[in-house]
LOVOZA-929766 format. One record per residue (C-alpha): residue in one letter; x, y, z; residue number from 1. Coordinates in steps of 0.2 Angstrom, whole numbers, plus 2048, in hexadecimal, padded with zeros to 3 digits. Example, Ala and Ser with C-alpha at 12.3 -4.5 7.8 and 13.67 -1.06 7.14 Angstrom:
! LOVOZA-929766
<pt><res>A</res><x>83E</x><y>7EA</y><z>827</z><n>1</n></pt>
<pt><res>S</res><x>844</x><y>7FB</y><z>824</z><n>2</n></pt>
***
This chain:
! LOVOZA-929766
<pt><res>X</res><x>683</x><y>DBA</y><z>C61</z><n>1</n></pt>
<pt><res>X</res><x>680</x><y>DA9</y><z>C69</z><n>2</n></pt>
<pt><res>X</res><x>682</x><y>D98</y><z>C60</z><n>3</n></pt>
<pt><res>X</res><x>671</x><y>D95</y><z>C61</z><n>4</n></pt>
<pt><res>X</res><x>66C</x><y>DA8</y><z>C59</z><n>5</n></pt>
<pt><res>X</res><x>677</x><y>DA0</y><z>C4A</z><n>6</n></pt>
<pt><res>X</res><x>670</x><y>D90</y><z>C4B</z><n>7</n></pt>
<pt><res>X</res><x>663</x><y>D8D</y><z>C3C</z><n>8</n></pt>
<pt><res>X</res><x>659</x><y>D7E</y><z>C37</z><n>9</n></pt>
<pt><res>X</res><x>65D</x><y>D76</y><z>C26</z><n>10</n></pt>
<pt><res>X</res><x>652</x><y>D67</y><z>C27</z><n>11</n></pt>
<pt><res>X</res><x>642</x><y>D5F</y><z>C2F</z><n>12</n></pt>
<pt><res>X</res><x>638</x><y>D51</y><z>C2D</z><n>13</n></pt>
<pt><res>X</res><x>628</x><y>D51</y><z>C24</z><n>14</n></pt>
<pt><res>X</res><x>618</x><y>D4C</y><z>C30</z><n>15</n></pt>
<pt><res>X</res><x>608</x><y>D47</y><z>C2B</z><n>16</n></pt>
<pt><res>X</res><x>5FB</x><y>D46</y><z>C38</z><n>17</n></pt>
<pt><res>X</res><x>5E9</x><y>D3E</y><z>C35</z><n>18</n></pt>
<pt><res>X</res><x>5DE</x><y>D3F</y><z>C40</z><n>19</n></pt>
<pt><res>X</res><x>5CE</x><y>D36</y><z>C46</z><n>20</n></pt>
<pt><res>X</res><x>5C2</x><y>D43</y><z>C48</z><n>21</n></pt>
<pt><res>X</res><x>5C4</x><y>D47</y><z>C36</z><n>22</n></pt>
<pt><res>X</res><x>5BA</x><y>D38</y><z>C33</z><n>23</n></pt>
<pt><res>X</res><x>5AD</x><y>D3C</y><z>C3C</z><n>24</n></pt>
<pt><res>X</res><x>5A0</x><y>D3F</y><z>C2D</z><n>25</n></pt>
<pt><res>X</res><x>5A2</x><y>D2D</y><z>C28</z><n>26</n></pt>
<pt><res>X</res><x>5A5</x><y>D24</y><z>C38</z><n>27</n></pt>
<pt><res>X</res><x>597</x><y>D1F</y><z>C42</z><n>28</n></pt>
<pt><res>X</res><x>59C</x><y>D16</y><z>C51</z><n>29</n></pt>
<pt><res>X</res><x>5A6</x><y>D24</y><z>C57</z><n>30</n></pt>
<pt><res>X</res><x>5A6</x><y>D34</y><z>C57</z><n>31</n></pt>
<pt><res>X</res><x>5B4</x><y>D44</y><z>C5C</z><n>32</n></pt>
<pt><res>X</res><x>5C3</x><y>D3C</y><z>C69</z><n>33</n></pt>
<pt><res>X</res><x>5BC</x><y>D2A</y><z>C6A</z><n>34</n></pt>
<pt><res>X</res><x>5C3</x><y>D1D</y><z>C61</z><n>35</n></pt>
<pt><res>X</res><x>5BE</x><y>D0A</y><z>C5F</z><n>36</n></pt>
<pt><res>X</res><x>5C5</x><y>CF9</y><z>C56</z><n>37</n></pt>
<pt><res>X</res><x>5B6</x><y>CFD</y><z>C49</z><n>38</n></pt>
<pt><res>X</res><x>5BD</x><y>D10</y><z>C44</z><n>39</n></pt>
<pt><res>X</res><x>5CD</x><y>D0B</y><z>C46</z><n>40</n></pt>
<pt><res>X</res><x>5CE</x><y>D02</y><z>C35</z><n>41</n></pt>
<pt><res>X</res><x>5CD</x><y>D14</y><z>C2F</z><n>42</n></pt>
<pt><res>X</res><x>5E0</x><y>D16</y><z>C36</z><n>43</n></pt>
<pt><res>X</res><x>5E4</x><y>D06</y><z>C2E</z><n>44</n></pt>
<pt><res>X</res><x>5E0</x><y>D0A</y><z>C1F</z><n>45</n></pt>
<pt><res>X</res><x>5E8</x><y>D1D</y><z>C1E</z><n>46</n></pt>
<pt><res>X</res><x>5F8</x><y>D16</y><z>C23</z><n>47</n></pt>
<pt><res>X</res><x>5F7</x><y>D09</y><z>C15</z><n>48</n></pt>
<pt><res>X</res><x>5F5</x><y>D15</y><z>C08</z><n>49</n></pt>
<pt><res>X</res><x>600</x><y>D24</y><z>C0E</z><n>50</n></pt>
<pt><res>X</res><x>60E</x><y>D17</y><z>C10</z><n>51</n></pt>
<pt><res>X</res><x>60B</x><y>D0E</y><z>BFE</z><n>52</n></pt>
<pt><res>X</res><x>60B</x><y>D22</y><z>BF7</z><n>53</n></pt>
<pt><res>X</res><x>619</x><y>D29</y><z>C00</z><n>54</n></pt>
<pt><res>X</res><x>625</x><y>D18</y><z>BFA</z><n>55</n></pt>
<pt><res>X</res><x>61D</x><y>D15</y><z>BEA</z><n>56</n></pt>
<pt><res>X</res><x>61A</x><y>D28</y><z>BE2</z><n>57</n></pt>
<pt><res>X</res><x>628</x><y>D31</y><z>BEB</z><n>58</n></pt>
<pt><res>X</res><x>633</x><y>D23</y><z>BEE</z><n>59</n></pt>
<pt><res>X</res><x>637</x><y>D27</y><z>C02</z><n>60</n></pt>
<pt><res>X</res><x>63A</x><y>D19</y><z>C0C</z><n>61</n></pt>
<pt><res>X</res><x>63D</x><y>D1F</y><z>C1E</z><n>62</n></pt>
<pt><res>X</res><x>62E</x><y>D21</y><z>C27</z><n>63</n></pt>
<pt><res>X</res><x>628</x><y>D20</y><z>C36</z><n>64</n></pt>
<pt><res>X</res><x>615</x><y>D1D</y><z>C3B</z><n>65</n></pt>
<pt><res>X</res><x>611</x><y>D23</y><z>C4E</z><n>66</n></pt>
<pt><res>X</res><x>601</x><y>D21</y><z>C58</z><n>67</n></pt>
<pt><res>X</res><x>5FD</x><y>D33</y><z>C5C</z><n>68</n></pt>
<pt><res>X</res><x>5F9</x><y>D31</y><z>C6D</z><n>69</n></pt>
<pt><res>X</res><x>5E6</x><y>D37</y><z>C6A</z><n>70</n></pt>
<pt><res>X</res><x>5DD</x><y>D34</y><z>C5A</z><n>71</n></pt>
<pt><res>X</res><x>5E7</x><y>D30</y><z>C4C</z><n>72</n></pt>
<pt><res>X</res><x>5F5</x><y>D2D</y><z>C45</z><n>73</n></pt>
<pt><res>X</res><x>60A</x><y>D35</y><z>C40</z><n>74</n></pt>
<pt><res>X</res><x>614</x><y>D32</y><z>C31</z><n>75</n></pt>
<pt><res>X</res><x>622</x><y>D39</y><z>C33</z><n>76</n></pt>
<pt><res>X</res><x>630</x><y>D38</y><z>C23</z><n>77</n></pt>
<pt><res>X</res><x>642</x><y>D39</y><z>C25</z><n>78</n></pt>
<pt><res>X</res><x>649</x><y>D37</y><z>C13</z><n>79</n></pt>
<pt><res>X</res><x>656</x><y>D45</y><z>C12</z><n>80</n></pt>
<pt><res>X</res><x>64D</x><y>D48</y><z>C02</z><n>81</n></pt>
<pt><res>X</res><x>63E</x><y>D4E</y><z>C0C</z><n>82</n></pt>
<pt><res>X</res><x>648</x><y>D57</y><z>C1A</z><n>83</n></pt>
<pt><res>X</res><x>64D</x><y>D62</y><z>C0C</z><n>84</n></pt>
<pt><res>X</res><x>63D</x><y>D67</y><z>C07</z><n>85</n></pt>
<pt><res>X</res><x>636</x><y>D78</y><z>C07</z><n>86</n></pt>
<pt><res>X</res><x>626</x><y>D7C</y><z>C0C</z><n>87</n></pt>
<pt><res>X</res><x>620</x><y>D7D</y><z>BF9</z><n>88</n></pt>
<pt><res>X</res><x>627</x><y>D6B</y><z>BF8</z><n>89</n></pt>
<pt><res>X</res><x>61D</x><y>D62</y><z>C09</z><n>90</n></pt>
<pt><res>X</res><x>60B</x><y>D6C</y><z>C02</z><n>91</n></pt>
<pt><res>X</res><x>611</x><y>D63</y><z>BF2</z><n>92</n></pt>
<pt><res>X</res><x>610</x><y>D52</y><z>BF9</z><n>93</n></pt>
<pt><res>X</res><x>601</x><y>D57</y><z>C07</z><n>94</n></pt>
<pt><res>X</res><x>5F8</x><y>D5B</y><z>BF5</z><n>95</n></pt>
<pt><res>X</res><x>5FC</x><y>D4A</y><z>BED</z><n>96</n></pt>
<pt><res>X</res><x>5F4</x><y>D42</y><z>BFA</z><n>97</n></pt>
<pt><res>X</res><x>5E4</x><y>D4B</y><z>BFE</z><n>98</n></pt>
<pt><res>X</res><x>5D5</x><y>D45</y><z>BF4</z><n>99</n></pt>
<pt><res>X</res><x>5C8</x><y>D49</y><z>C00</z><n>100</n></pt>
<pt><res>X</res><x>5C5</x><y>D5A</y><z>BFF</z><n>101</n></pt>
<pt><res>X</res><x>5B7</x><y>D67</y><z>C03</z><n>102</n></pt>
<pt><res>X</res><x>5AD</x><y>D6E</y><z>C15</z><n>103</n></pt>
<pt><res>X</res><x>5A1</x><y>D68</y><z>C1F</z><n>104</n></pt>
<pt><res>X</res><x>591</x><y>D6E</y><z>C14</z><n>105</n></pt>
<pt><res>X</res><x>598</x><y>D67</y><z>C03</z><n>106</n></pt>
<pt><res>X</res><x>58F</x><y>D55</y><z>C02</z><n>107</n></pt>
<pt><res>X</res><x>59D</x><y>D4E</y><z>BF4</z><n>108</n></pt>
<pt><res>X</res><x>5B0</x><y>D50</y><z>BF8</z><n>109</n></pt>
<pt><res>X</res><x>5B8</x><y>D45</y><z>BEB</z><n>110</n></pt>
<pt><res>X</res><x>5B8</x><y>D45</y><z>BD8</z><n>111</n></pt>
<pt><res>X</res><x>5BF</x><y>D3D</y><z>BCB</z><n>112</n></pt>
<pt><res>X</res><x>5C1</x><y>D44</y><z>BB8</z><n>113</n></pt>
<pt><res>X</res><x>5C7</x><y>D37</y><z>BA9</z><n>114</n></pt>
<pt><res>X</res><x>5D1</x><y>D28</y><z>BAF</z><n>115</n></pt>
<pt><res>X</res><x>5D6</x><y>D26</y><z>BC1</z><n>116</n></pt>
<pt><res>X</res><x>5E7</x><y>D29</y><z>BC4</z><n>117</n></pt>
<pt><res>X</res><x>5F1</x><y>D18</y><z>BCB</z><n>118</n></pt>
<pt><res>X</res><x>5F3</x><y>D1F</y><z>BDC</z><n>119</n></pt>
<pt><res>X</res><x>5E0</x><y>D21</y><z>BDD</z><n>120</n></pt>
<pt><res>X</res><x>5DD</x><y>D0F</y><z>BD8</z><n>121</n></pt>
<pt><res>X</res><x>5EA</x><y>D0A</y><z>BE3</z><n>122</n></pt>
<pt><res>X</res><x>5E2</x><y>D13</y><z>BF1</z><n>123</n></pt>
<pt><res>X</res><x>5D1</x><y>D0A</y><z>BEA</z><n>124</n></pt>
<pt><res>X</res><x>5D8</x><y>CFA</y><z>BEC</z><n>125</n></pt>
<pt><res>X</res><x>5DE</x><y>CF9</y><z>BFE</z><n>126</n></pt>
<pt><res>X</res><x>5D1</x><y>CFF</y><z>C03</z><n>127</n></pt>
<pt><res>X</res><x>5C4</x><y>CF3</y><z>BFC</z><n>128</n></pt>
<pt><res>X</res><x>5CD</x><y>CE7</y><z>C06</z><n>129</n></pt>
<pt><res>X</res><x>5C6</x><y>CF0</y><z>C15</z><n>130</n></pt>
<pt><res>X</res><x>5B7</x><y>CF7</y><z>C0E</z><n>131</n></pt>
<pt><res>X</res><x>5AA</x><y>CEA</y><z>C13</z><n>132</n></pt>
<pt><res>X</res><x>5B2</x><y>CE8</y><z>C25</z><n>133</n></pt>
<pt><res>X</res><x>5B0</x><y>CF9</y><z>C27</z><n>134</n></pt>
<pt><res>X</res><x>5A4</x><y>D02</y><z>C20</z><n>135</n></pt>
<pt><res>X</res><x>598</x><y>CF4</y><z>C1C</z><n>136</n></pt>
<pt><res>X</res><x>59A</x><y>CEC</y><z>C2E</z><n>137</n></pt>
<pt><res>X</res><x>59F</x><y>CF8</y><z>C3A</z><n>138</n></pt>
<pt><res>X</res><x>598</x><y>D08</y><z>C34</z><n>139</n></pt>
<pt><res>X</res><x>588</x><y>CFF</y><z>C2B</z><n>140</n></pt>
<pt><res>X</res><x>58C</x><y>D0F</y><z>C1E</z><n>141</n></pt>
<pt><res>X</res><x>57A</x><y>D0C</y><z>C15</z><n>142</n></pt>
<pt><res>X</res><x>571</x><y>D07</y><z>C25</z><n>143</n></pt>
<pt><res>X</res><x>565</x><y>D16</y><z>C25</z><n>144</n></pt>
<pt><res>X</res><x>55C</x><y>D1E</y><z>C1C</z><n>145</n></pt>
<pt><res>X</res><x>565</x><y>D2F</y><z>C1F</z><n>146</n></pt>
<pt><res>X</res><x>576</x><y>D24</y><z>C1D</z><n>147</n></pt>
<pt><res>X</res><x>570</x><y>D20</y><z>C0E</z><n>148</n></pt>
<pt><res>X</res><x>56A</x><y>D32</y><z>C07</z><n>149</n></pt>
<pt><res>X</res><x>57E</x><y>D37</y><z>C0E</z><n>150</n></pt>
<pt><res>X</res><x>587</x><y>D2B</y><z>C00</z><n>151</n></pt>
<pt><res>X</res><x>579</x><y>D2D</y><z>BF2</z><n>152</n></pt>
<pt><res>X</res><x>581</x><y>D42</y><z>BF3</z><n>153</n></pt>
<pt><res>X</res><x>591</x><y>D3B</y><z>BEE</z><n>154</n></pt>
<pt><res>X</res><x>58A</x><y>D33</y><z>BDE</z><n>155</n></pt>
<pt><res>X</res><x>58F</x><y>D40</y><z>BCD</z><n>156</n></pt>
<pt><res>X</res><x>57C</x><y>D40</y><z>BC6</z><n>157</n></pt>
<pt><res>X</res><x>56F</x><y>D47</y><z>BCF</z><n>158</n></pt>
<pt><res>X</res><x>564</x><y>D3B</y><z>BC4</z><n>159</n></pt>
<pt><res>X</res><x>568</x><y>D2E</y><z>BC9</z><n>160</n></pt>
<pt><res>X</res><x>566</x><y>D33</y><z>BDC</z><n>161</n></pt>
<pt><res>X</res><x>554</x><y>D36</y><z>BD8</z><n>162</n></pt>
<pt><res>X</res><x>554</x><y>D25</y><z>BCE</z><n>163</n></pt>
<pt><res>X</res><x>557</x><y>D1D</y><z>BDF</z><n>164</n></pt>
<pt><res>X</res><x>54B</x><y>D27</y><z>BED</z><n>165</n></pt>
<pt><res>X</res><x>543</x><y>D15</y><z>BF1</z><n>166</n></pt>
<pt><res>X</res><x>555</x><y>D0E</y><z>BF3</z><n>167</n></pt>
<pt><res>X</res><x>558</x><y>D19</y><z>C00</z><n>168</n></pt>
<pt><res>X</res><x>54A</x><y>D15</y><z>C0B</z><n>169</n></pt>
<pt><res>X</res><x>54A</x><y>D01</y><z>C08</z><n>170</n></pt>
<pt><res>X</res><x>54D</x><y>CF5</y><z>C14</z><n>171</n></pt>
<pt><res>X</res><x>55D</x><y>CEC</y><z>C0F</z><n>172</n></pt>
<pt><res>X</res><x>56D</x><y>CEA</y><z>C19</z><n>173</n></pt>
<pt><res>X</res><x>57E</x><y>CF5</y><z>C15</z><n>174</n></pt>
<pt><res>X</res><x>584</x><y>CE7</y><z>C0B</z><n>175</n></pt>
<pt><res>X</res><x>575</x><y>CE4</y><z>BFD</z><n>176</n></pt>
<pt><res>X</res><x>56E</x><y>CF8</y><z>BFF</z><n>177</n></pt>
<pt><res>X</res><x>584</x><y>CF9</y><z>BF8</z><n>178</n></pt>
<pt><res>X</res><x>583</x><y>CED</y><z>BE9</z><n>179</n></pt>
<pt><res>X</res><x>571</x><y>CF5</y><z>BE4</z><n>180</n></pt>
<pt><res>X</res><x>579</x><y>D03</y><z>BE3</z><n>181</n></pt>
<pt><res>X</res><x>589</x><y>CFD</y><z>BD8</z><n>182</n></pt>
<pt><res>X</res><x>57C</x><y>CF6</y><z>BCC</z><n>183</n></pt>
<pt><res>X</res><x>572</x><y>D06</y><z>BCB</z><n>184</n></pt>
<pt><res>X</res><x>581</x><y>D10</y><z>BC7</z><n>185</n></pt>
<pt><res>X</res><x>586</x><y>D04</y><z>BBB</z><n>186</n></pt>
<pt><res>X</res><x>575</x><y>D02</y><z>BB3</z><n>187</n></pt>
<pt><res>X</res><x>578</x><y>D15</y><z>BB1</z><n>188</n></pt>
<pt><res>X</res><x>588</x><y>D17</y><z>BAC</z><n>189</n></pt>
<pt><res>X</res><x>585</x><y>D0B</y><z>B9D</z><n>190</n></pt>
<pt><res>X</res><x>575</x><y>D12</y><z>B97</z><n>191</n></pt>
<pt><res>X</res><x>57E</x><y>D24</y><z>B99</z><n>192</n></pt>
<pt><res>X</res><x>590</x><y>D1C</y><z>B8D</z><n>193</n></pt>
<pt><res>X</res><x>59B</x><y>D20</y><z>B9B</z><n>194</n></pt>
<pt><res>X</res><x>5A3</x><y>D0F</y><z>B9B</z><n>195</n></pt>
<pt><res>X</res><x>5B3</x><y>D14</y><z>B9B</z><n>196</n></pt>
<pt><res>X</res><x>5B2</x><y>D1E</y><z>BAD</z><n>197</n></pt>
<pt><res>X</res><x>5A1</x><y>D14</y><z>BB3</z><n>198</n></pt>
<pt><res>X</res><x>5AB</x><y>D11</y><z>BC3</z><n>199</n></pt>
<pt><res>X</res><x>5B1</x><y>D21</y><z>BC8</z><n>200</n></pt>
<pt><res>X</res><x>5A2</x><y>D25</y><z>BD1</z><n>201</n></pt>
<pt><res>X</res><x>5A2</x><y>D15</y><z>BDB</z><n>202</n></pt>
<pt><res>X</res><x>5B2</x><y>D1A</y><z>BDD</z><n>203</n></pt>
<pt><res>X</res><x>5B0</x><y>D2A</y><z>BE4</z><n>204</n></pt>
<pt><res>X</res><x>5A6</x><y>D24</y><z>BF2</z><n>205</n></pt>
<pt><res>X</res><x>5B1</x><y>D18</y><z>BF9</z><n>206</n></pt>
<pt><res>X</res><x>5BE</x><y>D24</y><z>BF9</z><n>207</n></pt>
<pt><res>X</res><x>5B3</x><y>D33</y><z>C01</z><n>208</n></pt>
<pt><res>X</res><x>5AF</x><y>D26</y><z>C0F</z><n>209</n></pt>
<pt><res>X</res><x>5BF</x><y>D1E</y><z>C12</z><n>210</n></pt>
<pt><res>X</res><x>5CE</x><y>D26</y><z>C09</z><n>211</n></pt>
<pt><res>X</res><x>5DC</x><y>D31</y><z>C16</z><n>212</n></pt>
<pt><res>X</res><x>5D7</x><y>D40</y><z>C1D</z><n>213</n></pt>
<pt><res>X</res><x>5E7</x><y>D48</y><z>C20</z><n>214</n></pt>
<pt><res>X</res><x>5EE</x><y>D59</y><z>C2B</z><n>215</n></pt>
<pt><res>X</res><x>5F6</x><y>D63</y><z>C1E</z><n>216</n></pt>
<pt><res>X</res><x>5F8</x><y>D6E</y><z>C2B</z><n>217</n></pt>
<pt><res>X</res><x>606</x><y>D65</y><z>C36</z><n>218</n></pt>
<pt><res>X</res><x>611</x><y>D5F</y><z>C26</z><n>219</n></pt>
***
């Protein structure tokens, strides 16, 4: 036999590919291949997050961030520690990292039971440092009515969703129709006694809407 009939491959990188068109349910100013400044935050903040995860909780600390030539965005690992990995070990880390999760048809695709885990409120903190650039000026997130019906879905209670039918159709900008709706969940949670998780739900929306979408499929 050849050499090359012999040869087999003992390591590989692991790559995580996130694309743009993932995003398309809650990006506005773009749609499918096209990409702007304003949707572009998006990539911003995935990388931030992946990266902090990947050093922070599995302790790698060779990576490389590529522009993917399209839509998105590469991270490719080199660690040997992740070269080594079998298959089972790469779905493992694909896992850890995907939050957003269900098809087209399902209206609320995070959700948080008990205390948040510090990765999450990690994750919830970088991206409130973006969240009013993006989604409350570039994607003006509550700026319709039917905009408005999309995030009320990811709310737990559908109580409270009928609580706030007028909210829907008022005439506020993203910014005020976003703090009404902290209150009102806030208002709820208290007269409810969840205190102790009364943020998981505002939470959960800010995750569904910015949190990384990631291509298990190309790790």
């Amino acid at each position: 036999k050849q050499w090359y009939q012999r040869r087999v491959r003992g390591e590989r990188e692991v790559v995580f590919d996130i694309d743009m068109t993932d995003y398309d349910e809650v990006r506005y100013c773009c749609s499918e291949a096209k990409i702007c400044s304003d949707c572009w935050v998006f990539m911003k903040i995935a990388v931030r997050i992946i990266d902090e995860a990947l050093r922070q909780d599995f302790g790698f600390s060779n990576l490389l961030w590529v522009y993917s030539g399209r839509m998105g965005v590469h991270c490719w690992i080199a660690d040997e520690s992740a070269r080594k990995r079998n298959n089972n070990g790469r779905g493992a880390i694909a896992d850890y990292l995907s939050l957003v999760i269900g098809g087209d048809q399902q209206s609320k695709k995070v959700t948080l039971n008990g205390v948040p885990h510090p990765s999450i409120k990690r994750s919830v903190n970088i991206i409130t440092r973006y969240f009013e650039e993006l989604q409350i000026n570039s994607q003006d997130f509550l700026g319709t009515p039917k905009k408005c019906q999309k995030v009320l879905s990811m709310l737990p209670a559908k109580t409270i969703q009928e609580d706030l039918k007028d909210w829907v159709s008022s005439h506020h900008d993203s910014k005020t129709k976003w703090n009404q709706l902290k209150a009102a969940w806030s208002t709820y949670a208290n007269k409810r006694k969840l205190k102790n998780y009364e943020n998981n739900a505002i939470y959960e929306i800010v995750l569904q809407l910015c949190y990384p979408r990631l291509d298990v499929n190309v790790t």
